[in-house]
C-alpha positions in Angstrom: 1.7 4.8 -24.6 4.0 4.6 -21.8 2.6 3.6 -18.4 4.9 4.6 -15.3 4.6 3.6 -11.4 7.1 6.1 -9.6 9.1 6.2 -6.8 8.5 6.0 -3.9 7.1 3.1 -3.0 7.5 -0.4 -1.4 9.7 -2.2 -4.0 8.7 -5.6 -2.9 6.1 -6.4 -5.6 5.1 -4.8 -9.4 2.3 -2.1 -9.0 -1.1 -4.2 -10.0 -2.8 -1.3 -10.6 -0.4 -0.5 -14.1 -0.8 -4.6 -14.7 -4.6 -4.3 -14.9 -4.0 -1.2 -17.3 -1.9 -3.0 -19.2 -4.2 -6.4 -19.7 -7.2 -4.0 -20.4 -5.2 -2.5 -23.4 -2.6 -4.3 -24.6 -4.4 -7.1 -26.2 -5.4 -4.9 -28.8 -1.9 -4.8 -30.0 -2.0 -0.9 -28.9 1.6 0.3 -28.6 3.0 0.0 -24.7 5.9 0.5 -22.5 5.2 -0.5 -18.8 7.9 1.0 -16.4 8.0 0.7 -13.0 10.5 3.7 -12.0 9.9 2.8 -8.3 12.2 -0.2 -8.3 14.2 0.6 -11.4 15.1 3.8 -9.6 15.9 2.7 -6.4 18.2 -0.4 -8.2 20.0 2.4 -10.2 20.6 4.4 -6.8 21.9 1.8 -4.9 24.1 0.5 -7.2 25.7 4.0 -8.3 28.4 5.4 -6.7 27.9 6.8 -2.6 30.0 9.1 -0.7 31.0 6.6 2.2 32.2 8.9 4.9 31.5 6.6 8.1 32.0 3.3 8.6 28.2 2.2 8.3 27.5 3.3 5.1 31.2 2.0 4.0 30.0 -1.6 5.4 26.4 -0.9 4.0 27.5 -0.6 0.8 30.4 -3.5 0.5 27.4 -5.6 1.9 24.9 -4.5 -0.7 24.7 -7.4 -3.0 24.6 -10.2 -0.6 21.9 -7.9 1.5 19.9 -8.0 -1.6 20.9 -11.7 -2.6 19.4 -12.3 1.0 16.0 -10.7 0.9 15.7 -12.5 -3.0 16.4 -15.8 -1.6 14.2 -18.0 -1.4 16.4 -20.9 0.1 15.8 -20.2 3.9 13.7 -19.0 6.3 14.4 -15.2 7.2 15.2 -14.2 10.4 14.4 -11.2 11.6 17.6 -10.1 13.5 19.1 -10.6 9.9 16.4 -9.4 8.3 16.5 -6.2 9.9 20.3 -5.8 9.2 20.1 -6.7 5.7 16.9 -3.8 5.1 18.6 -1.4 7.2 21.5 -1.2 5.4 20.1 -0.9 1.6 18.1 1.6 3.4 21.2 3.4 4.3 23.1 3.4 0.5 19.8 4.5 -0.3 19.1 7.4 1.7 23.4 8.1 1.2 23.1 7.8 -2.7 19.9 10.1 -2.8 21.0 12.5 -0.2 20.2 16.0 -0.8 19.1 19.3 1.3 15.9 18.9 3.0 15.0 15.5 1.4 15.2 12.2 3.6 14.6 9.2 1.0 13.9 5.4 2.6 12.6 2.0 2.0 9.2 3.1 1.9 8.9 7.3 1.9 10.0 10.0 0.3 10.2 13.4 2.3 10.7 17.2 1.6 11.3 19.6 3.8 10.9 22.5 1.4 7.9 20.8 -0.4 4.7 20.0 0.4 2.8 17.0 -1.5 -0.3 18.6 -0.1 0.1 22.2 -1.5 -0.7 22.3 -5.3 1.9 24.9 -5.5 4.7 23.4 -4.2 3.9 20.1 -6.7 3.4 22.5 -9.6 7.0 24.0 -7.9 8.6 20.5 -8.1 7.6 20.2 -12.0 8.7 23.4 -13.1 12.1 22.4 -10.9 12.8 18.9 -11.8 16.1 19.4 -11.9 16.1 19.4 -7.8 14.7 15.8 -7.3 17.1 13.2 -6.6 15.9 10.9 -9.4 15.9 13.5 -12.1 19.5 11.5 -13.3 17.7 8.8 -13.6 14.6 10.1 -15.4 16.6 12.2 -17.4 19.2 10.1 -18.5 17.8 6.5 -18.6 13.9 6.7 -18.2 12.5 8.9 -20.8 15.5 9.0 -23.4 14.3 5.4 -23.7 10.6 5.7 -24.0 9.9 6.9 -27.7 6.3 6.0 -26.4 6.3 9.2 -24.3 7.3 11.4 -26.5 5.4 10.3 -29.4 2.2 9.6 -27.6 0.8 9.5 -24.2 2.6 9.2 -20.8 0.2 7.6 -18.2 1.5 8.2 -14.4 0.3 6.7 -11.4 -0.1 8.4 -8.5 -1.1 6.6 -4.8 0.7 7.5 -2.1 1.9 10.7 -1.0 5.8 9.5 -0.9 4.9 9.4 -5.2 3.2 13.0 -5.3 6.9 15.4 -5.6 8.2 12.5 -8.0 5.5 12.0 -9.9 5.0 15.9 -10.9 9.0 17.0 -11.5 9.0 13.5 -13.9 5.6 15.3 -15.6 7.5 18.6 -15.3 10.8 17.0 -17.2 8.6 15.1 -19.5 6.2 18.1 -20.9 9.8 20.3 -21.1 11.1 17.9 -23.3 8.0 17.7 -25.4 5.2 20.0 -25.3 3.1 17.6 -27.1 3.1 14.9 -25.0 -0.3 13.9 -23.4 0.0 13.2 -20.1 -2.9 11.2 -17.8 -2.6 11.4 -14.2 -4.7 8.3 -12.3 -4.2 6.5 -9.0 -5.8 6.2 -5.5 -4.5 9.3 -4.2 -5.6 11.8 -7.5 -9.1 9.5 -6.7 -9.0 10.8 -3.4 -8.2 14.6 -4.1 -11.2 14.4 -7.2 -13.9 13.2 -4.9 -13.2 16.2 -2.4 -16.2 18.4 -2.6 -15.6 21.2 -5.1 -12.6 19.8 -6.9 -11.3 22.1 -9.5 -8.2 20.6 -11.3 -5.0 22.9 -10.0 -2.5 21.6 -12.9 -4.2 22.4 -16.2 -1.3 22.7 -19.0 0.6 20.0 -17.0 -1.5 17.5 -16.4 -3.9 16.7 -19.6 -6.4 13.9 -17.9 -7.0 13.4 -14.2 -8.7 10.1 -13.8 -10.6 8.8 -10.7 -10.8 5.5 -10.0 -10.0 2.3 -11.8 -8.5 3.2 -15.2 -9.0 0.4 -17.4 -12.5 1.8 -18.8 -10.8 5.2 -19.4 -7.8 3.8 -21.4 -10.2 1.6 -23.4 -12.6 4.3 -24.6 -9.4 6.5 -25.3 -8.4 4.1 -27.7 -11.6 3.6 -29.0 -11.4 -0.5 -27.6 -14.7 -2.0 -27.6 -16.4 -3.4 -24.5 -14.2 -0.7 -22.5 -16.4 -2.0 -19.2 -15.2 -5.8 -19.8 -12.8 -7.3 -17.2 -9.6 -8.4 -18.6 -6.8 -10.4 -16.9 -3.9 -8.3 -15.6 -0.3 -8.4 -17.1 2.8 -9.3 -15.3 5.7 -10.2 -17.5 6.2 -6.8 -19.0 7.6 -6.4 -15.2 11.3 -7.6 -14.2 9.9 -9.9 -11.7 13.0 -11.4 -10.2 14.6 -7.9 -9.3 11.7 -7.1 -6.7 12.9 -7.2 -2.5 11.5 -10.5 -2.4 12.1 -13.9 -2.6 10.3 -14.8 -5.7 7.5 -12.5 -7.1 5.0 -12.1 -5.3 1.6 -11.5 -7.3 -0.7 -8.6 -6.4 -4.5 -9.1 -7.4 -7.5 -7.4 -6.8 -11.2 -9.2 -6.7 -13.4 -6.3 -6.0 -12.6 -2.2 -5.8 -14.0 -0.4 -2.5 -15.5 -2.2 0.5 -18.6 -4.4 1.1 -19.3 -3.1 4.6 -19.2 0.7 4.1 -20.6 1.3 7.6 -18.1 2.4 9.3 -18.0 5.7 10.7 -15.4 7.9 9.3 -14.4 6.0 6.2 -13.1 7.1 3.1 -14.7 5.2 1.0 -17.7 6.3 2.3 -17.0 9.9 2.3 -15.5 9.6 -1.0 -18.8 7.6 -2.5 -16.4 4.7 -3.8 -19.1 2.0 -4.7 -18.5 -1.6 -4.0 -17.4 -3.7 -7.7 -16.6 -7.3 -6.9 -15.4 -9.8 -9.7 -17.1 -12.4 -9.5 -15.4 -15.7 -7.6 -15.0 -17.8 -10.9 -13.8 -14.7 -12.4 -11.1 -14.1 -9.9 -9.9 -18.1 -9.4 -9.8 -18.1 -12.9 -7.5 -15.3 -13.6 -5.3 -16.5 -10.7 -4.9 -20.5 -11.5 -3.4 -18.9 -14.9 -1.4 -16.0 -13.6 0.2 -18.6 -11.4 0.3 -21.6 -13.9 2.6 -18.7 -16.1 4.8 -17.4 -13.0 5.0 -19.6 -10.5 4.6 -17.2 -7.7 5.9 -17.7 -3.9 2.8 -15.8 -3.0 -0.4 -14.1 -4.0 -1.1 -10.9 -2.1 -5.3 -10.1 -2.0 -5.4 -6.4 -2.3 -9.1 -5.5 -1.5 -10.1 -3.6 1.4 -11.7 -6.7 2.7 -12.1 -10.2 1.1 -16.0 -11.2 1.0 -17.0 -14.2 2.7 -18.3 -15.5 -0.6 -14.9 -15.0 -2.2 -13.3 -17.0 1.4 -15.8 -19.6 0.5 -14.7 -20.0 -3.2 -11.2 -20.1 -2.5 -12.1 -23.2 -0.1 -14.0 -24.9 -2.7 -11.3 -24.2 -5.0 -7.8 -23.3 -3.6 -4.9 -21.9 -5.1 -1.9 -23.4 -6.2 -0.2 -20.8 -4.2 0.2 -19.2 -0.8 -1.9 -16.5 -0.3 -2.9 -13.6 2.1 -5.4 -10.6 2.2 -7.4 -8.6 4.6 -10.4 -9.7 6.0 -13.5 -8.9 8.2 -13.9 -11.0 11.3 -17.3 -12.6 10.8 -19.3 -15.6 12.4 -17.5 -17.5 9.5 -14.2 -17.4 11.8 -16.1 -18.9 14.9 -16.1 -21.9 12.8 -13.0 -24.2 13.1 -13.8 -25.9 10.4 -13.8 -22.9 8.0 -10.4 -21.4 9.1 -8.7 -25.0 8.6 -10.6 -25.0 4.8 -8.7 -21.5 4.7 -5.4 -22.8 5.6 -6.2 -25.8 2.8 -6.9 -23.2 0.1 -3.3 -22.0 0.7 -4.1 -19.1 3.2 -0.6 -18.4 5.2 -1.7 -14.6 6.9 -4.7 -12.9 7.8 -4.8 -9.0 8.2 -7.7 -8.5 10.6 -8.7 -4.4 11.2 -9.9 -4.3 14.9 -9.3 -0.7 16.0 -10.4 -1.4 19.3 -10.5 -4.0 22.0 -13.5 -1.6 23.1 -17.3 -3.5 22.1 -18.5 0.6 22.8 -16.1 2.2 20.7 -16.6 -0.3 17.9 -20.2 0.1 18.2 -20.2 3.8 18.4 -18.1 3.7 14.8 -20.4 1.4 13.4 -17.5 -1.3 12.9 -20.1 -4.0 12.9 -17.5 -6.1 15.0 -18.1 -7.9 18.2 -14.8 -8.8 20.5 -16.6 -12.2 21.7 -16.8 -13.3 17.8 -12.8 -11.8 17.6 -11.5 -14.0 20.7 -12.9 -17.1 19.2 -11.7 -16.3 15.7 -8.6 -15.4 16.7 -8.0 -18.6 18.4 -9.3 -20.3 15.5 -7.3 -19.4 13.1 -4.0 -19.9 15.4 -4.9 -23.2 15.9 -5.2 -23.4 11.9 -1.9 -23.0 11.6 -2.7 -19.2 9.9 -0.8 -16.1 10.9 -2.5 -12.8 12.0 -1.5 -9.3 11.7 -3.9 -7.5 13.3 -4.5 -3.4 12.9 -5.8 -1.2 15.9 -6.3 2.7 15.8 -6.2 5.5 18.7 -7.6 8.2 19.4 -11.3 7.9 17.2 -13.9 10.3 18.8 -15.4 7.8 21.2 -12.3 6.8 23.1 -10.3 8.1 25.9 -7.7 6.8 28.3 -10.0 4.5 29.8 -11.4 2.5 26.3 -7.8 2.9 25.2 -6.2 0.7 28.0 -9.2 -1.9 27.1 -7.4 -2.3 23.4 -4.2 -2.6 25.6 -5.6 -5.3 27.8 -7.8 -6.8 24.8 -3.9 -7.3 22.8 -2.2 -8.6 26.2 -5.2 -11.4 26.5 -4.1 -12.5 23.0 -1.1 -11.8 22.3 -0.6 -15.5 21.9 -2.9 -15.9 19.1 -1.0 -11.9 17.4 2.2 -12.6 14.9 2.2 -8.9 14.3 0.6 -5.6 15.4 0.0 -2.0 13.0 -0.5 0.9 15.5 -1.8 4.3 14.0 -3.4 6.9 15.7 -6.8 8.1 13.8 -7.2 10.9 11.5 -10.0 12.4 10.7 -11.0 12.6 6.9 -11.7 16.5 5.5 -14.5 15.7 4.2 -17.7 13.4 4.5 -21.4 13.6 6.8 -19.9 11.3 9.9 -17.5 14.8 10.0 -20.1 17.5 10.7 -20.9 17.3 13.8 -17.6 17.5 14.7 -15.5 21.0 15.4 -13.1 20.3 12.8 -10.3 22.5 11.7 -6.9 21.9 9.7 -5.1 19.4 10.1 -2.1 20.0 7.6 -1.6 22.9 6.0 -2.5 22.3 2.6 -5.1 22.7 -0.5 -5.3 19.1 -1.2 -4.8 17.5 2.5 -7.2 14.6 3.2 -7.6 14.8 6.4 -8.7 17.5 9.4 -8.3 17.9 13.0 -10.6 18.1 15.5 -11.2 19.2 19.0 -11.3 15.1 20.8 -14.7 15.2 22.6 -13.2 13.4 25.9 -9.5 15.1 25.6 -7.8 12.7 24.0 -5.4 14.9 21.7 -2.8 13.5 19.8 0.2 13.9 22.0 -2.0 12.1 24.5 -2.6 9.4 22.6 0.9 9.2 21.2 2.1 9.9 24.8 0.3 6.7 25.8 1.0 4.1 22.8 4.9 5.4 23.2 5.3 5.2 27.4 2.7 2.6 28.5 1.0 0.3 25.2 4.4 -0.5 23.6 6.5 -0.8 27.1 4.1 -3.9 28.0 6.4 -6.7 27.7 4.1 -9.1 25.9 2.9 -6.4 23.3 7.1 -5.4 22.7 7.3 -8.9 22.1 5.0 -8.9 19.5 6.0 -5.3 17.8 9.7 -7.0 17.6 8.5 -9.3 14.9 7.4 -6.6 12.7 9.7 -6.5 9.6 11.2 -2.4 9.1 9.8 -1.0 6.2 8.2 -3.4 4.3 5.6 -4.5 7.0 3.1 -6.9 6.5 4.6 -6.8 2.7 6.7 -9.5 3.9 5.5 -10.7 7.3 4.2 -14.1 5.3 7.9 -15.4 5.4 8.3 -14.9 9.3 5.7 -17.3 10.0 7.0 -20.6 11.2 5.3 -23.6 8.5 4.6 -21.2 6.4 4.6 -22.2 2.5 5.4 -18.3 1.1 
């Protein structure tokens, strides 16, 4: 079996959800390839030939290896001014080497003009034309020529982010034109999210052989006839090329529970998509870590769940790593403790992501956020003084605010700004599907048979050029918040926003 993570994706760390795969099967001595075409097919673009025609891509390009020598490095502390040149420029021999009609290709997206990777047909169109992607030389010639595994057996793709979808399906397309017989499973958070839409019928049949929702390891077990197919196993990372990531020194991705323990809030997908709440348990999950990191040494451990528990903050207090770490988190009454965010700095904590959405207490209450801002101003402080950085996430235009709640976020940011390192801005979206939607006029929001989300008619107003309007022209003009958005590293985001922070271990 061959299992694949396509482009296009941040290439700054391997894809844990193929390294989970791989622990749950490969102990069984089952035949595997593990490929991670995101970053193999980026490297292979970048270092092929570009048509230079102006001077910055001619200076991009001459500057590629010591750009990339830069971002590996692990010798000094980044600065973002050089930072920023040093992405920017990759970014640019990128987007030169990949250039094509209609498609823009960067750091972190992939887009088509002429393709949709919310229309079925146009992804079916991609397959039957794989020839028209700009990695098909690389698939093609150096990808599947290479994996007897895919040809002989099964081809496992996974699929999570849009910027993957028109990829992922011309590589299916090319693979099942090569060999009929191939078997080819489809999995990932994004085909999780188009199979819990209400009335899912599967669009791809004689493509696409399994479609898989949710985590995969129980699937792959029971495919291959592996007992205990529901027992945890310890992820694998060395069947990745760990020093070739856009990082300075791999940085391990680990998951200790799938979904979210609050669940609450209004408008969720997890709730609308029925995604139950699976935690490891805390020994479980300090366990696998203390040996993933005794084996590779890594500069940092990146929490992916949707929100560390308290129990799990608790545990790694008790028991820290042997590594930096950082991960997203709920702000509870545990962060009014000062005590409790120095243990978190102890156990190797270096950056907190904190969702707020609102500097509102009425908007948060109305979407059920369970978050007070009185709890939030003392946390915040809290964990500044901890020596722990913050990267804090706030959304506009939800169905309870207007103009008026919207400028208490922007007054709620300026009040702290001291205690922010970095700010995410988004402006909300409404998911297709799910009870909190309703009661709510909703209509289309892209045009598309597998689009996630809808639009709606804003109760106070508040459309989206409004709200985009305001966060462009009076949120991001404040001189305190600019200062703040400065700091944010292009591309890779909060990715990499661990080795910004001044005392920092990562």
């Amino acid at each position: 079996m061959i299992l694949i993570h396509p482009p296009l994706s941040k290439s700054c760390e391997p894809p844990a959800g193929i390294a989970r795969l791989a622990g749950a099967i490969d102990s069984e001595r089952i035949p595997l390839s593990v490929v991670d075409a995101n970053l193999d097919g980026i490297l292979r673009a970048i270092n092929g030939p570009v048509e230079a025609t102006d001077t910055w891509t001619r200076r991009a390009k001459r500057n590629l290896q010591s750009n990339l020598d830069y971002l590996r490095s692990g010798k000094h502390a980044w600065d973002i001014s050089r930072y920023t040149r040093a992405v920017m420029d990759i970014h640019r021999v990128l987007g030169k080497s990949l250039e094509s009609a209609g498609i823009r290709v960067s750091l972190s997206d992939y887009q088509d003009e002429n393709l949709s990777p919310i229309k079925s047909s146009d992804l079916i169109r991609a397959a039957e034309e794989p020839e028209k992607n700009p990695f098909y030389p690389y698939f093609q010639h150096w990808l599947f020529p290479q994996s007897s595994a895919a040809h002989d057996g099964y081809a496992g793709f996974s699929l999570n982010f849009l910027s993957q979808a028109l990829t992922v399906f011309s590589m299916m397309g090319y693979l099942k034109k090569e060999n009929s017989d191939a078997k080819i499973i489809l999995g990932g958070g994004l085909v999780t999210s188009w199979m819990k839409r209400p009335g899912w019928r599967n669009p791809f049949g004689g493509l696409v052989d399994a479609m898989v929702a949710g985590p995969g390891e129980a699937y792959l077990r029971t495919l291959f006839g592996i007992k205990d197919c529901e027992m945890h196993r310890r992820p694998r990372y060395d069947l990745f090329p760990l020093r070739h990531y856009l990082s300075p020194g791999f940085i391990l991705p680990y998951s200790a529970s799938s979904g979210c323990y609050w669940r609450k809030c209004l408008f969720c997908p997890e709730k609308a998509e029925g995604n139950p709440y699976r935690p490891l348990s805390v020994d479980c999950v300090q366990d696998d870590l203390a040996a993933l990191i005794e084996m590779h040494r890594p500069v940092l451990v990146h929490f992916l769940d949707n929100a560390m528990s308290p129990s799990m903050l608790k545990g790694l207090i008790a028991r820290p790593l042997n590594a930096p770490w950082y991960g997203f988190v709920r702000m509870t009454d545990h962060f009014k403790d000062p005590d409790f965010c120095v243990g978190l700095k102890r156990s190797g904590c270096v950056l907190l992501k904190i969702g707020i959405e609102s500097g509102d207490q009425r908007v948060l209450d109305d979407l059920q956020k369970g978050i007070d801002l009185e709890t939030v101003s003392v946390s915040l402080k809290n964990i500044k003084n901890a020596g722990i950085g913050t990267y804090l996430y706030f959304l506009f235009g939800t169905p309870p605010e207007g103009p008026l709640e919207a400028r208490h976020t922007m007054d709620f940011v300026k009040r702290h700004s001291n205690a922010i390192d970095f700010l995410n801005l988004a402006i909300f979206n409404m998911p297709a599907h799910g009870p909190d939607v309703e009661r709510l006029n909703a209509h289309k929001f892209y045009e598309g048979d597998l689009s996630l989300y809808s639009s709606i008619e804003h109760p106070k107003g508040w459309n989206r050029d409004k709200v985009r309007f305001f966060m462009d022209n009076e949120f991001k003009t404040d001189p305190a918040i600019k200062n703040i958005i400065r700091r944010n590293p292009p591309f890779f985001t909060s990715n990499h926003a661990a080795f910004f922070l001044k005392g920092s271990d990562a």
